[in-house]
C-alpha positions as CSV (number, residue, x, y, z in Angstrom):
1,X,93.6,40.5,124.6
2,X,91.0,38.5,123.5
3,X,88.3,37.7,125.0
4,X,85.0,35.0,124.8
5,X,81.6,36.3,125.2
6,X,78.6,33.6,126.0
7,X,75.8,35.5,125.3
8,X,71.8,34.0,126.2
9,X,69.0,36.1,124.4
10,X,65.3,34.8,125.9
11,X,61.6,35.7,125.2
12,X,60.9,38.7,128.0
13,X,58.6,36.8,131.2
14,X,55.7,38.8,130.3
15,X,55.4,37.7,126.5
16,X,54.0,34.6,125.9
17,X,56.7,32.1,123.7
18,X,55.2,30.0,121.3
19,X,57.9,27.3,120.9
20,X,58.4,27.1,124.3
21,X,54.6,26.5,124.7
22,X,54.8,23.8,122.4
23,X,57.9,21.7,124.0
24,X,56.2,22.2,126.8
25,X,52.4,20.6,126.1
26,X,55.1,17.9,123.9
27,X,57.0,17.1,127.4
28,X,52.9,16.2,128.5
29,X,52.5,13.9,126.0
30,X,55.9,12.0,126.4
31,X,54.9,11.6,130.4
32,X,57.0,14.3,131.4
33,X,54.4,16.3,132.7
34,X,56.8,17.1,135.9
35,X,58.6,19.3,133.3
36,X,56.5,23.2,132.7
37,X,57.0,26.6,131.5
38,X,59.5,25.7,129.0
39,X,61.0,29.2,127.6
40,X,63.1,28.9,124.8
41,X,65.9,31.4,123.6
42,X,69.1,31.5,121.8
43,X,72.7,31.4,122.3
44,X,75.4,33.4,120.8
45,X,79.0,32.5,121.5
46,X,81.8,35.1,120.0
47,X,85.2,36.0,120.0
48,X,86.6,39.9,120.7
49,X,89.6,41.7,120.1
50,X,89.6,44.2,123.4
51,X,92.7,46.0,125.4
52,X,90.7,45.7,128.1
53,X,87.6,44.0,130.4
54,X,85.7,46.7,130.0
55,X,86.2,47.6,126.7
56,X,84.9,44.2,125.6
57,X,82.1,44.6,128.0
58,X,81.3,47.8,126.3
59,X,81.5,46.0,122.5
60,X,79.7,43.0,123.5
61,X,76.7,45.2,125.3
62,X,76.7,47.2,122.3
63,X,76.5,44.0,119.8
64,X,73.7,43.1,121.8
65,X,71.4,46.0,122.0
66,X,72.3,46.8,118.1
67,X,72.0,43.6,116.4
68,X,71.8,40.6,118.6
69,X,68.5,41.0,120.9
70,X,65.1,42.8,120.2
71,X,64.7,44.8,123.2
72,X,61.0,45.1,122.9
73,X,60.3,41.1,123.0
74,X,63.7,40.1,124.8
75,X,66.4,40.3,127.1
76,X,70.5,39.4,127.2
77,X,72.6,38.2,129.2
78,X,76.0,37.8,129.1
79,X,79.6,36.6,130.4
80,X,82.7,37.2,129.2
81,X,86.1,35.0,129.7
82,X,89.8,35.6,128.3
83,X,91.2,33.4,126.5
């Protein structure tokens, strides 16, 4: 089967996030000002082979914790969808 994983990688809440700092005093200066604590992050879309759910789980969490998110600045999240 193969499967879809949507995966969103974002800054940890207790760091502070430089780009997302700067859109956010940006959004002040186009009179958005209603608009704060702009975090930004990244988004990883791939495609697995898997017999199974939880075998792609398994990759994909894997994938993530290896290669795709720095543990110690960030966190994942992700779903996956057959397709």
């Amino acid at each position: 089967m193969k499967f879809l994983a949507d995966i969103d990688v974002m800054p940890l809440k207790a760091l502070l996030d430089p780009q997302g700092k700067a859109v956010t005093g940006s959004m002040k200066n186009l009179g958005l000002q209603e608009i704060q604590n702009v975090r930004i992050g990244k988004h990883i879309s791939l495609e697995i082979e898997a017999n199974t759910l939880e075998i792609a789980t398994a990759k994909v969490d894997e994938a993530c914790k290896k290669l795709l998110c720095n543990q110690i600045m960030e966190f994942y999240e992700f779903k996956l969808t057959q397709i």
